[in-house]
N, C-alpha and C positions, 0 to 999 in steps of 0.2 A: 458077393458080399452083401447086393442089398437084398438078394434073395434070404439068406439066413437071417437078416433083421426084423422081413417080415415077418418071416417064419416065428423068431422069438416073441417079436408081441404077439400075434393068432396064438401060439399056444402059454400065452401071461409067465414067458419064465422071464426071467431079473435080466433087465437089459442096461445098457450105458443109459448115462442120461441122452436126452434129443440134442443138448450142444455139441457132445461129444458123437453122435451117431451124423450131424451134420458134418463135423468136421470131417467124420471118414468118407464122407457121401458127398463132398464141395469140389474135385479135383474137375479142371476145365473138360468140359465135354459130359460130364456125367450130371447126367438131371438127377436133383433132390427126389429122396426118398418121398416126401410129400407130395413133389409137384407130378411123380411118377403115379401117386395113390392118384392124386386128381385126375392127371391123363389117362389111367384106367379107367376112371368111374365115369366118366364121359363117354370114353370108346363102349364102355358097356350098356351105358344106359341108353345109348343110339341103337345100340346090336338089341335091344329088349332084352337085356339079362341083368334085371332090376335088383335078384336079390344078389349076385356077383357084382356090381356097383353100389347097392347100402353096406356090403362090406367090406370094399374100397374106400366108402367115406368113412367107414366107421373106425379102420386103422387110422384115416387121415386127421380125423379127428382126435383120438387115441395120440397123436404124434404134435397136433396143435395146443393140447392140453397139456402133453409134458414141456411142453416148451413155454407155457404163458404168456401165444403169441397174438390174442383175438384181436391188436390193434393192429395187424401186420396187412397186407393186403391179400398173403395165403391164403389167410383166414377166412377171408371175408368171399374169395372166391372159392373155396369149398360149400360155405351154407349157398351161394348161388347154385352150386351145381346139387345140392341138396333139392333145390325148390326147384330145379328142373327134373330133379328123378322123381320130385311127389307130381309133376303136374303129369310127367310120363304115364305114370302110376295109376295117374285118373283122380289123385285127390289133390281137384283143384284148386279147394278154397286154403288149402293147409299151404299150398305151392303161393298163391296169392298170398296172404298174409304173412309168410317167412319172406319174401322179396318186399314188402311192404315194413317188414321191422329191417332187413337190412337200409333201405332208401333211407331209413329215419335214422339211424344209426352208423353208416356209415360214409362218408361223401368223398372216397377218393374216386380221382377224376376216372383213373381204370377201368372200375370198375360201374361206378354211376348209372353212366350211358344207358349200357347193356341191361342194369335193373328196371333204372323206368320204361324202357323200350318193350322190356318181359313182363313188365306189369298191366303195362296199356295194352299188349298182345291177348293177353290172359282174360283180363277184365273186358274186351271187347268178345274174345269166343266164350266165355260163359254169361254173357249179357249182363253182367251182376252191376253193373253204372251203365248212367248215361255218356253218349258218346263224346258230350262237350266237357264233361268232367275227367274223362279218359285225356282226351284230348289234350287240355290244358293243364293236369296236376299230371302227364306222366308222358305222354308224348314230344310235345313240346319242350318239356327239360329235359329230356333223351336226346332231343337236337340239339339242345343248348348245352348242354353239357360235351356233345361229341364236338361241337364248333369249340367250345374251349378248349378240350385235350387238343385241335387240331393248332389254334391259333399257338396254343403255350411247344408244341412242338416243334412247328414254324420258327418261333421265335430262336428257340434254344437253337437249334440247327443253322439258323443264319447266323448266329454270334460266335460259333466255333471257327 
C-alpha cells in the first residue's frame, strides 16, 4: 500500500489528502510514509546516492507540505537531513546555514543537540570561525541541550 502512494505522488496523479494517507499508514508496527521517506534518505545519502536521497526528501517534503506540518518535529528532522545531504554533497556553506536557520527556528529538545553539535562539527572542518566561537555559540549548547533532554527524561521515567 505505501508502495502505490509513493508511486502516486512521483507520478503528480490526485491522491487522498496526507490525514487521510496517515491514517491508512498509522497501524502499530508500520512506519509513517514520511518517517520511511526519511529513513531512506539517510540510508542513501550514507550509501553516496545523493540524487536517490534529494528525492526521497523531496517526496518527504511533498508529504510535509500537504499536511501543514513545519511546527511538527518531522519537519524539522527532514531539513536536518537535508543539510546533511548538502554537506555530503560538498556544499558546505549552504549545509552550515540551513542547520544555522534551523538552530534559530526551531528549539525542540530532539532535535537541538544534534543541530548544534553539526554545526560546531561543520564550522570547525571548514575553518569558517574561530574555535572559541564554535566552541561556545554551538558546542557547548550541544551539551547543554543533551544534559537537559537527559535530566527531563530522568525525571519523567522516575515519576511513572
Amino acid at each position: 500500500m505505501a508502495w502505490n502512494l509513493c508511486w502516486a505522488t512521483s507520478l503528480g496523479e490526485k491522491m487522498k489528502s496526507s490525514t487521510e494517507m496517515r491514517k491508512l499508514l498509522s497501524e502499530p508496527g508500520v512506519p509513517t510514509l514520511d518517517q520511511h521517506l526519511l529513513d531512506s534518505a539517510s540510508t542513501l545519502r550514507k550509501g553516496s546516492r545523493f540524487s536517490q536521497a534529494a528525492a526521497a526528501l523531496h517526496e518527504f517534503k511533498f508529504l510535509c507540505a500537504g499536511a501543514r506540518e513545519q511546527n511538527c518535529a518531522q519537519y524539522w528532522l527532514g531539513r536536518l537531513e537535508e543539510a546533511k545531504l548538502l554537506q555530503a554533497q560538498g556544499q558546505h556553506e549552504m549545509a552550515i546555514n540551513l542547520a544555522k536557520y534551523i538552530s534559530q527556528n526551531h528549539q525542540s529538545s530532539e532535535v537541538i543537540s544534534d543541530v548544534y553539535r553539526l554545526v560546531g562539527k561543520w564550522l570547525a572542518e571548514s575553518r569558517s570561525s574561530n574555535s572559541r566561537t564554535i566552541l561556545e555559540k554551538y558546542l557547548k549548547r550541544a551539551v547543554m541541550s543533551a544534559e537537559d533532554r537527559n535530566h527531563t527524561y530522568n525525571y519523567v521515567r522516575s515519576s511513572r
